[in-house]
N, C-alpha and C positions, 0 to 999 in steps of 0.2 A: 852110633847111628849107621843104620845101613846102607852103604851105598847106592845112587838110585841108577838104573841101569836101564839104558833107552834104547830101545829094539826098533833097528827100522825092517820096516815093510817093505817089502818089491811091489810096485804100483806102477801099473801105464801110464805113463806121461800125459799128461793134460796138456794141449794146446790153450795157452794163454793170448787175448787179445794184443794184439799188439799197437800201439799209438801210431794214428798217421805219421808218417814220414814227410820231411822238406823235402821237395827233389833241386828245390833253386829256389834263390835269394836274389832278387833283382832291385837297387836301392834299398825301396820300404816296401817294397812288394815281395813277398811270401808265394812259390806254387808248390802246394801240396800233392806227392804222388798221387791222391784219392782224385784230384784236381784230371791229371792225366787219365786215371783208367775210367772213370768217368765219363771224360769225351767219348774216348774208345769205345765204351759200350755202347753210350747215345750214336754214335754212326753205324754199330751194326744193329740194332734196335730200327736205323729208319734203313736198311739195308745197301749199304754205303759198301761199298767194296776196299775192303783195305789190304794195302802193300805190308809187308813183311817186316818193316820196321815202321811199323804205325807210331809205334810208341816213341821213339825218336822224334820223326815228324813232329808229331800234335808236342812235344818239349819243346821242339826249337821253335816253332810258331806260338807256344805259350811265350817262351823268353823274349823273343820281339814283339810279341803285344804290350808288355811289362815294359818295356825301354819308349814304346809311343805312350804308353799313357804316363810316363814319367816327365817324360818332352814335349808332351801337351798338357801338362800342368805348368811348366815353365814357362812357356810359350802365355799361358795364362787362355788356352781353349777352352772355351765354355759349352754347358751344355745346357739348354731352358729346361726347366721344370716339365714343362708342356709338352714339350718334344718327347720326353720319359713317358711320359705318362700316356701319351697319345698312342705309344706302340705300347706301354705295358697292357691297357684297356682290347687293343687288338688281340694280345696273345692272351689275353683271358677271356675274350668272346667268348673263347668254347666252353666255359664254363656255365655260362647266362642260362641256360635250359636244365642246365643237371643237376645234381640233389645237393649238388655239395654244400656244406655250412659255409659260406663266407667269411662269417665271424668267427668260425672256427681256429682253434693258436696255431694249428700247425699248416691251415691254407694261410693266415698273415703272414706267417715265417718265409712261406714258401712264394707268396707273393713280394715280399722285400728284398728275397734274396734274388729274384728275379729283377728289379728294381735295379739292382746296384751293377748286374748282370749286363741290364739294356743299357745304363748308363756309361759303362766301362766299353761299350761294344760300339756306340756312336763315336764316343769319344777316339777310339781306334780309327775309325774310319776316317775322323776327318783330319785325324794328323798324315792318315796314309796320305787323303787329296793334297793336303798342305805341300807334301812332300814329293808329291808326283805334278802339282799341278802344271800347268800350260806346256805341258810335254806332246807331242806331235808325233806322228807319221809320215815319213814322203814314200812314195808308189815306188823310190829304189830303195827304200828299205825294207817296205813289203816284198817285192820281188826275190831282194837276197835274203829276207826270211824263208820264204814258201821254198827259196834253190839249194837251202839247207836241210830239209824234209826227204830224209831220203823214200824213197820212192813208193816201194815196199811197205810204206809208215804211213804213207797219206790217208786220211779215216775218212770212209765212204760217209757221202751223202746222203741219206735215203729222198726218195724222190717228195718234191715242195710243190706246192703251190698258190698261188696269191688268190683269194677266194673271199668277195664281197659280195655285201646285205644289203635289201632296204627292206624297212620293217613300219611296215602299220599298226599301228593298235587301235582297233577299234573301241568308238563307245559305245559304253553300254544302253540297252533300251532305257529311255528315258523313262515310261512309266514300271520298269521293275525297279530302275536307281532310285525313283520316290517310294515304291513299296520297301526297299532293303531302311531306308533312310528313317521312315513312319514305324517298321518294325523295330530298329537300333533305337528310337526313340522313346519307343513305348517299352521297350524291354528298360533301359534306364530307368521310368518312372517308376516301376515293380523293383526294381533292386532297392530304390533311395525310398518306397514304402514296406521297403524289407519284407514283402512279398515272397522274392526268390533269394537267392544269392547271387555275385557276380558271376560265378562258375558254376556246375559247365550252363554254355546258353542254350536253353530251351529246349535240350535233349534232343538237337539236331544233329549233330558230330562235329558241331564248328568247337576248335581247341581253345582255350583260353589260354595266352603266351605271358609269362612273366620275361620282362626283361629287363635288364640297366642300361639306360641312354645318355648321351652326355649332350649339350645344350649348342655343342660347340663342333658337333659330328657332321659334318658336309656331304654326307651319303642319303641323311633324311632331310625330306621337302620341310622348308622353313615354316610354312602353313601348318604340319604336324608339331613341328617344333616348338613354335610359340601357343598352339592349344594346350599342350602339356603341360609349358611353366607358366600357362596362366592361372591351374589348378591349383587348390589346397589341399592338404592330404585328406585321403578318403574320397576327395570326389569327383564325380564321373564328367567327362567330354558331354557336350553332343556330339553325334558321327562326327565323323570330319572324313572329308572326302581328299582322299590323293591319286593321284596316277594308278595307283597298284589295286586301289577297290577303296570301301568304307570304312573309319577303325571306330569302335568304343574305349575308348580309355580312362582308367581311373589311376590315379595316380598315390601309389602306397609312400611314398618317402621320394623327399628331397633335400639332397645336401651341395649347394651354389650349383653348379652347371650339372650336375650328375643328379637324378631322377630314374627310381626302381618304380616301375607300370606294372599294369598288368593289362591286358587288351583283347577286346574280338575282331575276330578280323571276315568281313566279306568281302570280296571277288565281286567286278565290276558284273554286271548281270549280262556279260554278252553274248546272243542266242544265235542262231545259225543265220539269223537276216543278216545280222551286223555283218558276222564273217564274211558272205556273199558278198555284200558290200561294198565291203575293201578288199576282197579280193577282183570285183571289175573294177573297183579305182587303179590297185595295182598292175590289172590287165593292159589298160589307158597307157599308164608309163613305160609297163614293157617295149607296148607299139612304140612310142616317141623313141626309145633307146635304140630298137630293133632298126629302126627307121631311119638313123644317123638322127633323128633332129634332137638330139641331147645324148649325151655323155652318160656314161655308165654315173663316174663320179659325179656331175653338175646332177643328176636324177636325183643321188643318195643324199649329197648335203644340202639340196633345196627344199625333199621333201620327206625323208626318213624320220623316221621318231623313234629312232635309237639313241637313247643316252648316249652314250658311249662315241659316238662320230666326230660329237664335238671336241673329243681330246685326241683321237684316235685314226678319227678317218674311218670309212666306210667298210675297210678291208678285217677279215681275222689278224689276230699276232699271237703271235707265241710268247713264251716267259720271260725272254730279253728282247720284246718290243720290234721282233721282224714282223712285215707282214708277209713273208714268206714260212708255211707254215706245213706239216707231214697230217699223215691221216689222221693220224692219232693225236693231235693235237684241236682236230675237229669234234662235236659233237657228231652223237652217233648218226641223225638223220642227215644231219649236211654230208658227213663224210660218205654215208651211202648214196647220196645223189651226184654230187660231184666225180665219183668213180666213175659214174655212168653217164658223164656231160664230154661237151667235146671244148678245147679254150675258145675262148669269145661265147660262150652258148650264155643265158640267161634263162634259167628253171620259170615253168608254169607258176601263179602263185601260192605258195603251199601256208598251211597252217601249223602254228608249233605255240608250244607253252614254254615262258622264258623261266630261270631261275627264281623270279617273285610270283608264278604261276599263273600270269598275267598269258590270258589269250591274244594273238597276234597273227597276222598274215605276211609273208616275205618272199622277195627275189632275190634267190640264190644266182651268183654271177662269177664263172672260173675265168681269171682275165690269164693264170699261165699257169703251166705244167710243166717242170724240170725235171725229168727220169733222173731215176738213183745212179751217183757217178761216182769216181773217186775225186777226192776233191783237189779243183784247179784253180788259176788264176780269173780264167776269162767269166766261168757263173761262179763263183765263190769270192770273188773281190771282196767284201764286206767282211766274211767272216775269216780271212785272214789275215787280211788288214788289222783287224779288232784283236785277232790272236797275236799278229805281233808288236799291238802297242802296248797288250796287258807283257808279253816280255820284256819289251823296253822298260817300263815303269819295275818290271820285278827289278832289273839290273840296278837301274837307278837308288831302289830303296833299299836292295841292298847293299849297293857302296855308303847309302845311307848310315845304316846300322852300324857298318862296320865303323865309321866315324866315330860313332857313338860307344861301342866297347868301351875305349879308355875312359868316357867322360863318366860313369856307373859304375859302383860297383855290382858288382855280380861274382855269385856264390853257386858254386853246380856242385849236388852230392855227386861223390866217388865212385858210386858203382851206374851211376845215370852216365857220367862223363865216359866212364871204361865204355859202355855198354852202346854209345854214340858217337861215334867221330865228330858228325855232323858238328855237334855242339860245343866240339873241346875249341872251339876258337871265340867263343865268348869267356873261357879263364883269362885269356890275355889280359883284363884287368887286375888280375890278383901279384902279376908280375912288376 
C-alpha cells in the first residue's frame, strides 16, 4: 500500500478569536478584561478625558467595588426591589418615544443586564456612606487643605452668580378652555363610533404620544394619575385638565402600577390678554420689591408658581445643588439678560416658554456677581471645604480597604499586576 504523503501548504495566518480574559478574582466576584476596556470606551464615547493609565485606574476602582459589595453582603445591605427599578424606568425613559421593540430578546438582555448593573452600583454606594459616615470638617482642616494647594495649581473660578425667578403662569381663557374641552370631547365620541382613529387628531399637527407611566411616578399630577388606572384597556379619558394644558388618554395595557398610554395633548389656550395680565400683576410686585416693602425672596415663596421653589428656593442651582451658578449653566434668554442687569437689578416682566411648553411671565432678579478668580478661601469657602472632606473620606476608605485585603481573597492576572503598580498591593492576600 502506498504510503500516504501529506503536503503542507504555506497559508497566512488567520487571526483566531480569542476568549475573554480574567483580569481579577475578587472572593466570588469575577472582573473580566472586556469588563475594563468597556468602561474605557464608555468614557471616551461621553468625552471624559483620560490619564495615561486609564486602564489601571478603572482595575483598581473595579477591584474595590468588588470588596464593598462583598462587605455589604456580610454586613447583610439591602437593596428594595423599588429603588432598582425606580432608576432602571429613569434610564430607559429614553427609550418611551423610539421604535425600539421592547419585547424584543436582545432589549430584555440588555435591560437585565442593566438591572443587576443599578443594583450592584446602589449597593456600592451605600457601603462607601456606611463607611464614611458621620465624618466631619473643621475650618482648620479646610485651611490646611486649601495651604497645601500649591499656588500655581489653584483652578480658576469662572465668574458665578446667584440669579432668582418668580414666575406666573397664567390661565387660560376660560371660553377657549371650554372650546378645547367640547372639541377633546367630541373627538372621543368619533373614535369610540370608530368614526376616525385615535391618531393623528384631526389633521391638525397636534402629535399623538405613546408612553409608559408608572402609578407610583411623583412627577405626574395625582388627578392624571388616578384618570388613567381608572381605565380599561381600550378606553378613552374624558379630558382631564392639569397644570400643563388638557390630555386625552386611552389606555392600551396595564400591568399593576405600570400602564403603556397613548395621548393628545393641548396647551392651555393662553392669548396675549392673559399674558398682559400677569404681566401688570408682576409689575404690582416688582413695585412692592423695588419699594423695600418685601423681599426679593418673601415676593418669590408667597407668590411664585414655580414647582420647583418648594424644594429649591427661588434661586437657579447648578448640578451639585449651589445656587451659585456660571453663564452657561443659565438658559439662553436669562443668561443674556442677566449680562446686561446690574446686582440688586430686578428685570421688566418678561415672557418665556418652560420645558412643558407651558406659557409664563417672570422676574429675573441678579442678587450677586463674583468675577472669575483663582480660587481662595474668603469666596470659595464651600467649595473647598466640600473638596477637602471628599479627601478626608477617600483617606479614610482607603485605610478601609486596606483592612480588608487580608480578609478576601483576591486573584490579579500577571501581566495586569506587571503592567500596574497601583494594584500589586491588593496580592498581599495570596501571601
Amino acid at each position: 500500500m502506498p504510503a500516504c504523503i501529506l503536503s503542507a501548504q504555506t497559508q497566512t495566518p488567520v487571526a483566531l478569536p480569542i476568549a475573554d480574559k480574567i483580569t481579577a478574582v475578587v472572593g466570588d466576584q469575577i472582573i473580566l478584561s472586556s469588563d475594563i476596556k468597556n468602561t474605557v470606551e464608555d468614557m471616551k464615547r461621553q468625552g471624559i478625558k483620560l490619564p495615561a493609565n486609564a486602564t489601571c485606574l478603572i482595575t483598581e476602582q473595579a477591584i474595590i467595588a468588588k470588596i464593598l459589595v462583598l462587605q455589604a453582603s456580610r454586613d447583610s445591605l439591602a437593596v428594595s426591589d423599588e429603588e432598582v427599578e425606580a432608576e432602571l424606568r429613569r434610564r430607559l425613559s429614553v427609550f418611551d418615544d423610539s421604535e425600539i421593540d421592547i419585547n424584543d430578546a436582545s432589549f430584555v438582555k440588555l435591560k437585565e443586564e442593566a438591572r443587576m448593573a443599578i443594583r450592584e452600583r446602589i449597593v456600592i454606594e451605600l457601603m462607601r456612606q456606611k463607611i464614611t459616615r458621620g465624618i466631619t470638617i473643621t475650618p482648620s482642616e479646610v485651611q490646611s487643605y486649601f495651604n497645601h494647594i500649591p499656588k500655581d495649581s489653584l483652578p480658576f473660578i469662572e465668574t458665578e452668580m446667584e440669579v432668582g425667578q418668580i414666575v406666573f403662569y397664567p390661565d387660560g381663557s376660560k371660553d377657549l378652555e371650554q372650546y378645547v374641552i367640547n372639541e377633546l370631547a367630541e373627538y372621543k365620541k368619533k373614535v369610540e363610533s370608530k368614526t376616525i382613529e385615535f391618531c393623528p387628531f384631526g389633521g391638525k399637527g397636534e402629535a399623538c404620544t405613546a408612553q409608559k407611566i408608572n402609578r407610583n411616578n411623583i412627577q405626574l399630577e395625582p388627578a392624571f394619575t388616578a384618570a388613567i388606572f381608572r381605565l380599561k384597556e381600550g378606553e378613552i379619558s374624558q379630558p382631564i385638565k392639569s397644570r400643563f394644558g388638557f390630555f386625552l388618554v386611552q389606555l392600551i395595557e396595564r400591568k399593576g402600577d405600570d400602564a403603556s398610554v397613548r395621548y393628545i395633548f393641548r396647551p392651555h389656550p393662553v392669548t396675549d390678554i392673559e399674558i398682559n395680565e400677569a404681566k401688570a400683576q408682576l409689575n404690582a410686585l416688582r413695585a412692592k420689591i423695588t419699594e423695600g416693602r418685601l423681599s426679593f425672596t418673601e415676593a418669590a415663596v408667597n407668590f411664585s408658581e414655580d414647582e420647583a421653589i418648594k424644594f429649591a428656593g427661588p434661586y437657579f442651582q447648578n448640578s451639585e445643588g449651589s445656587t451659585r451658578v456660571t453663564i452657561d449653566e443659565l438658559k439662553r434668554d436669562v443668561a443674556e439678560l442677566v449680562s446686561k442687569m446690574n446686582v440688586g437689578e430686578i428685570s421688566r416682566p418678561m415672557f418665556f416658554v418652560d420645558e412643558q411648553n407651558r406659557k409664563g411671565v417672570r422676574l429675573i432678579y441678579l442678587k450677586s456677581r463674583l468675577a472669575a478668580h483663582a480660587m481662595n478661601l474668603k469666596d470659595d469657602y464651600t467649595k473647598v471645604s466640600q473638596a477637602a472632606l471628599e479627601e478626608k473620606k477617600a483617606r479614610v476608605l482607603d485605610k478601609w480597604i486596606a483592612s480588608k485585603i487580608p480578609v478576601y481573597y483576591i486573584m490579579i492576572d500577571d501581566s495586569a499586576s506587571a503592567d500596574c503598580p497601583q494594584i500589586q498591593r491588593f496580592e498581599s492576600s495570596r501571601r
